[in-house]
Each structure stands twice: as structure tokens, then as C-alpha cells.
C-alpha positions in Angstrom: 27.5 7.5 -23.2 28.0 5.6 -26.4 28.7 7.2 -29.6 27.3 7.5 -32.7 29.5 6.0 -35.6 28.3 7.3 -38.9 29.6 4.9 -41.7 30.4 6.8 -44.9 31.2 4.8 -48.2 33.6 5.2 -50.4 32.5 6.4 -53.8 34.0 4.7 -56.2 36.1 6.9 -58.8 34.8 6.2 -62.5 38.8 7.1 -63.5 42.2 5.9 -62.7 44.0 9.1 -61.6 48.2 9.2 -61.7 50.2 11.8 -61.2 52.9 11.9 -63.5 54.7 14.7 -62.4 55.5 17.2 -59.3 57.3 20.2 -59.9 58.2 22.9 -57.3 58.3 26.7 -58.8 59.1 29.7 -57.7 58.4 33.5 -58.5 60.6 36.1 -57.6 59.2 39.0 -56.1 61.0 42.1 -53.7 61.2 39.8 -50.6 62.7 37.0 -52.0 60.9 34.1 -53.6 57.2 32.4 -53.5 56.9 28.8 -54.2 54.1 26.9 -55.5 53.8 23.5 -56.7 52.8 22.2 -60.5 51.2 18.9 -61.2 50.7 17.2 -64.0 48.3 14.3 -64.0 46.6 11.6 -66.2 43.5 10.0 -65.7 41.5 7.1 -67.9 39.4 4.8 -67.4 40.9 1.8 -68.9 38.3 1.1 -71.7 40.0 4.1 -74.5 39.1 7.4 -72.5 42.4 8.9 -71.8 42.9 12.7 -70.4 46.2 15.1 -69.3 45.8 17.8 -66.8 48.8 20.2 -65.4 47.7 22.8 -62.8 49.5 24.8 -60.3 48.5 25.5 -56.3 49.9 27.1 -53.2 50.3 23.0 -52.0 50.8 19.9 -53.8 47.0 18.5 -52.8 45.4 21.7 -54.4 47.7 21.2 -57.3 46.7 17.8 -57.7 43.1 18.4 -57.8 43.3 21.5 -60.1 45.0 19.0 -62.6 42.5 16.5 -62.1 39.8 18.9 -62.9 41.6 20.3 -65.7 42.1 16.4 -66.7 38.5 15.8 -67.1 37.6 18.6 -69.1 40.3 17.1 -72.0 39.4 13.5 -72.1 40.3 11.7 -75.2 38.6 9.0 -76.7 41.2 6.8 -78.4 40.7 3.4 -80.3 41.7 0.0 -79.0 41.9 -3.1 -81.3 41.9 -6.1 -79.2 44.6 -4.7 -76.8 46.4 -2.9 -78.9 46.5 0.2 -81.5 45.6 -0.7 -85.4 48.7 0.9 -86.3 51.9 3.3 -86.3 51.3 6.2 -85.5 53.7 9.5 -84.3 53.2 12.8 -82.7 55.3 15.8 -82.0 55.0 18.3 -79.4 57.5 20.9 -79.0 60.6 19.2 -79.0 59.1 15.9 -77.9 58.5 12.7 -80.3 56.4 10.0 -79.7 56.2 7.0 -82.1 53.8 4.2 -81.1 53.3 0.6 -82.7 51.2 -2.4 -82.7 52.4 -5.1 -80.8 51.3 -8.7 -81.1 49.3 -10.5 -77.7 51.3 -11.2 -74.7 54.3 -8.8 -75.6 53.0 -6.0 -73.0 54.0 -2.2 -73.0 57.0 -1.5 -73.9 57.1 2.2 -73.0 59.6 3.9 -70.4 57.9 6.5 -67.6 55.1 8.8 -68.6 54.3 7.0 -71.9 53.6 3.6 -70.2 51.6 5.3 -67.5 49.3 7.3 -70.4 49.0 4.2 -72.2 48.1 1.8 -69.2 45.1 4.5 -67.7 43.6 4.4 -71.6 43.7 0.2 -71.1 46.2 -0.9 -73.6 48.0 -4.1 -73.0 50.5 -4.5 -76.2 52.0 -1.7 -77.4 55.6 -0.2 -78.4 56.7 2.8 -77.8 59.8 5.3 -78.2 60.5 8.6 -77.3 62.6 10.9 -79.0 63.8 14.2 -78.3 63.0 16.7 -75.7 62.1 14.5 -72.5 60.1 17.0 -70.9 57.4 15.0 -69.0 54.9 17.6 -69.9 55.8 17.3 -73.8 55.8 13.5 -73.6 52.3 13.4 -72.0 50.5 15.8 -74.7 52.4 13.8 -77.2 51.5 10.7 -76.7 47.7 11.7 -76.4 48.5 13.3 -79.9 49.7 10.2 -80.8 46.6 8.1 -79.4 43.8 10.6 -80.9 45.5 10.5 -84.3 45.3 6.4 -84.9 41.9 6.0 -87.1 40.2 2.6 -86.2 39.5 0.2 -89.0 36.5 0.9 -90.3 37.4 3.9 -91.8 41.0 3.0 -93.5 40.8 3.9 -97.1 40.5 1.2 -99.0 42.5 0.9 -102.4 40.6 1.8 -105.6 41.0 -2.4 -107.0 39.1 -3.3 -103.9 36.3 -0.9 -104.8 36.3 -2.5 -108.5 36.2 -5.9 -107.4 33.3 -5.7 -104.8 31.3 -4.0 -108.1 32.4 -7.0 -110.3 31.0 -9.0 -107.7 27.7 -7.6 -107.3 27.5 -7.1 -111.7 28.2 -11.1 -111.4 25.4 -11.2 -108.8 22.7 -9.6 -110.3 23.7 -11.5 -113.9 22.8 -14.5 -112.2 19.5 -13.6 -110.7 18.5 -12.2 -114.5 19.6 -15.6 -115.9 17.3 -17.5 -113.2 14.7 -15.1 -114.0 14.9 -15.7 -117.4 15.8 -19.3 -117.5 
């Protein structure tokens, strides 16, 4: 009697999902303690979509998928300039500091633990980074997705009031010369 062998496929995730961290808590209660498990997981797709998720369960796997879901309902968009963030850029939260720079191509992350792991899920390839302060993983995580929100791409950089005046000096040149054409 042969059997039937049912081949599933895979689905293939849209996001790169890492845990960052696995904590095991406990409550007190009349009979002694109950223990449940906290995770705290990233997930981004490599192309600027960055998200943090923590979540507790009665075992690490329910954790885990809590956080995930929790993860994907907080997805960032953040802006990547040809591998790399436009510029400085620091967040605080709670006691922990998060400065990120620019690099220039080829110099890779330079970020220690949950930093480098936020930064590699949004898909940035050159970037430095220090912490400072509290180094609560949770902190660091929100931080740095504090950081990564607040960078303003390019195109919408102020530009300084001289630049204004000289693209209207160019265009009062401009239309002086079409008149004279005209005219001439």
C-alpha cells in the first residue's frame, strides 16, 4: 500500500525576522513563581522598511510570534542613499543614545549587537554607529528606529536663502534674453 506524499511549499517570507532578544520573567504569586518568556524581535525587508516588536508568551515560540506580529504592525519606512544614510542623525530613548553617521562605500556597519542587526534587516551597507548610555537591548532597538525615521532624505533639505536668490537671478537672466531675441 503506497502512500500518498503531499508536497507543501515553502512560502517565502516578504521580511527578514531576527530575534534580538530572549528574556525569561517571572511573577510572583502565593505558590511561588510563574515564568514566561519576553521577545524582542526585528524584522525588515532590506530595501528601507524596518520594524521592532517585544511580546511576552507562556513559551519562547509564542513569544516569538507575538513579537513578530506586533513587529509588523510598527514598520518604519527609513531613507537609504546609495547604501548609506544622508546624514547624522541621534535618538534617545530612556537612557539609551544612539548616534548614526554616513559612511563612505566599502567601509561596512560599524555598529556592535542590536544596532548592526536593526540596521542590516532595513538594508544598509555603510554606516557608523555608537551607542551611549543605558545598554538595555530594548532601549537600543526603539532608538535606533528613532534614529532611522528621523534622517530626512535629500530632496527635502532646506536649502539656504542665497541659493533661492541665485536660481531667481538665473531665470531674470533667462527671460532678459528671450525679450532681447524677441526684440532684436
Amino acid at each position: 500500500m503506497a502512500r500518498e506524499r503531499r508536497e507543501f511549499k515553502k512560502e517565502e517570507k516578504q521580511y527578514d525576522e531576527r530575534v534580538l532578544a530572549i528574556d525569561r520573567v517571572a511573577r510572583v504569586v502565593k505558590g511561588g513563581r510563574r515564568f514566561r518568556f519576553r521577545a524582542l524581535m526585528v524584522i525588515g525587508d532590506g530595501k528601507g522598511k524596518v520594524g521592532i516588536g517585544s511580546a511576552k508568551g507562556a513559551d519562547v515560540t509564542s513569544a516569538i510570534s507575538k513579537a513578530t506580529d506586533i513587529a509588523k504592525k510598527n514598520i518604519a519606512v527609513v531613507t537609504i542613499d546609495k547604501g548609506t544614510i544622508p546624514h547624522d542623525e541621534q535618538a534617545k530613548v530612556s537612557g539609551a543614545v544612539v548616534f548614526i553617521k554616513p559612511a563612505s562605500p566599502g567601509t561596512g556597519l560599524i555598529a556592535g549587537g542590536v544596532v548592526r542587526v536593526v540596521l542590516e534587516v532595513a538594508g544598509f551597507k555603510d554606516v557608523l554607529s555608537k551607542s551611549l548610555g543605558s545598554s538595555n537591548k530594548t532601549n537600543i532597538a526603539y532608538a535606533t528606529v528613532a534614529a532611522l525615521k528621523a534622517i530626512q532624505p535629500r530632496e527635502k533639505w532646506h536649502t539656504t536663502s542665497l541659493d533661492a536668490d541665485k536660481k531667481e537671478n538665473k531665470k531674470k537672466v533667462a527671460s532678459e534674453a528671450t525679450k532681447d531675441k524677441v526684440s532684436a
